[in-house]
N, C-alpha and C positions, 0 to 999 in steps of 0.2 A: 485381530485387526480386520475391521474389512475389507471387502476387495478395493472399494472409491477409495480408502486412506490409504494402503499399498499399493494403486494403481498412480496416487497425488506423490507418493515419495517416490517412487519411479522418477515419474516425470521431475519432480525435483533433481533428482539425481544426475540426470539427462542433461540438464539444462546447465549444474554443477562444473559438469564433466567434460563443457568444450557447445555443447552444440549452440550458443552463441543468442545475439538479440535477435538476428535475424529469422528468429523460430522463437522467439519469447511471446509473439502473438498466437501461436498457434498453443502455447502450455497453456494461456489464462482464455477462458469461454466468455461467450456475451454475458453467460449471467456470474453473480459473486460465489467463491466457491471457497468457504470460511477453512474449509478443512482442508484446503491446499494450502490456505497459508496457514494454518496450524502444523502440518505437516512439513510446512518447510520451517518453519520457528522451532518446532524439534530438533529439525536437521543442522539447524546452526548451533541452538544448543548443544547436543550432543558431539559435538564436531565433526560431523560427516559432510555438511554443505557450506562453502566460500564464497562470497562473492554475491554482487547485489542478484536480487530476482524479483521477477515480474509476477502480481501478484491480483487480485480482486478479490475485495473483501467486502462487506455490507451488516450490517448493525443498527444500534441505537446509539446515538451522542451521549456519553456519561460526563463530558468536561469540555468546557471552552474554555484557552487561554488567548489574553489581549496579546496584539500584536507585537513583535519586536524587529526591530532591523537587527540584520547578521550582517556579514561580509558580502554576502550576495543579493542582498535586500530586502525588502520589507516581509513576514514571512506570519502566517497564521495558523495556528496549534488547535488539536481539538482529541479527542480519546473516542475510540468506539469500540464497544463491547462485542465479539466478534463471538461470543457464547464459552463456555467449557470455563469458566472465569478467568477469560483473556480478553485485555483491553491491548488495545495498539496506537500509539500516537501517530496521528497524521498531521503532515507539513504542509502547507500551503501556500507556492509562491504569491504573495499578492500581485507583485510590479508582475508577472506575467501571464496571470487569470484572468478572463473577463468574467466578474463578477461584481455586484455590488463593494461597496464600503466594508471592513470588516468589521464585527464579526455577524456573517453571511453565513452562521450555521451554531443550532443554541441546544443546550441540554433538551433531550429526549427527541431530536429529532432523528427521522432514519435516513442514512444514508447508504450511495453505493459508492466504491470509491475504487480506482484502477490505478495503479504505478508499481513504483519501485521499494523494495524491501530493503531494508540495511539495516545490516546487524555486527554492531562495532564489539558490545557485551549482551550480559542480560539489563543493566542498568541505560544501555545507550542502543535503543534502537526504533525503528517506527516506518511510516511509508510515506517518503516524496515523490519528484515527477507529477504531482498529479495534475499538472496543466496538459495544452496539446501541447506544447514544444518537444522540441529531441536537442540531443547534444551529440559532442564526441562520446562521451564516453554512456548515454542510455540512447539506445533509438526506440523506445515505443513512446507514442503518446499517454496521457492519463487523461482523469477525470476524474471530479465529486458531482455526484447527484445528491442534492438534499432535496428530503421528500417529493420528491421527481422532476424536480428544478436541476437541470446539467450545467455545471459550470468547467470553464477548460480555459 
């Protein structure tokens, strides 16, 4: 294992383990760090990490799905190949993005993308938050950059 995968499930672990949102901006960097959240995607696999975490990831768009409303409103899907042959579905609040009409991001395009990890199973998981808002229960903002268009 390298030392950057060992040093990413640390930090995982950390984060797991109590030390809270308030320091979730300091585990993810300006730039996308794919083998962090591979590293944490192991970590829930395997059952050693609980609990949402704060992630950035960046790719190539493999899938766009049309838009649906949920319970908490209008919401836009897409897949990005994050390398190692691991795709991740991203959430995307519409009602509270500024960004064009959907869908605002098409197979093969590259994105960067900053929020929240959740991992219900292996069959239910992916990354929302990725607007600027915060909540009770996540306080870091997100974001998707397609091809270096930021939207929040």
């Amino acid at each position: 294992m390298s030392m950057k995968r060992m040093m990413a499930g640390v930090a995982c672990i950390l984060l797991a383990t109590g030390v809270g949102h308030a320091h979730a901006q300091q585990a993810i960097g300006p730039a996308c760090d794919n083998g962090h959240f591979l590293a944490v995607q192991q970590g829930f696999e395997g059952g050693a990490l609980r609990g949402d975490q704060p992630v950035h990831v960046c790719g190539r768009v493999i899938a766009v799905s049309r838009e649906k409303r949920t319970r908490s409103g209008w919401h836009g899907y897409f897949y990005v190949d994050v390398g190692q042959g691991v795709s991740i579905r991203i959430v995307s609040d519409l009602d509270r993005m500024a960004a064009p009409a959907w869908p605002w991001v098409a197979k093969g395009d590259t994105v960067d993308v900053v929020g929240r990890y959740y991992y219900d199973n292996p069959r239910s998981q992916g990354i929302d938050w990725t607007h600027h808002g915060t909540g009770r229960k996540w306080g870091m903002p997100g974001y998707v950059a397609v091809n270096g268009a930021r939207y929040e």
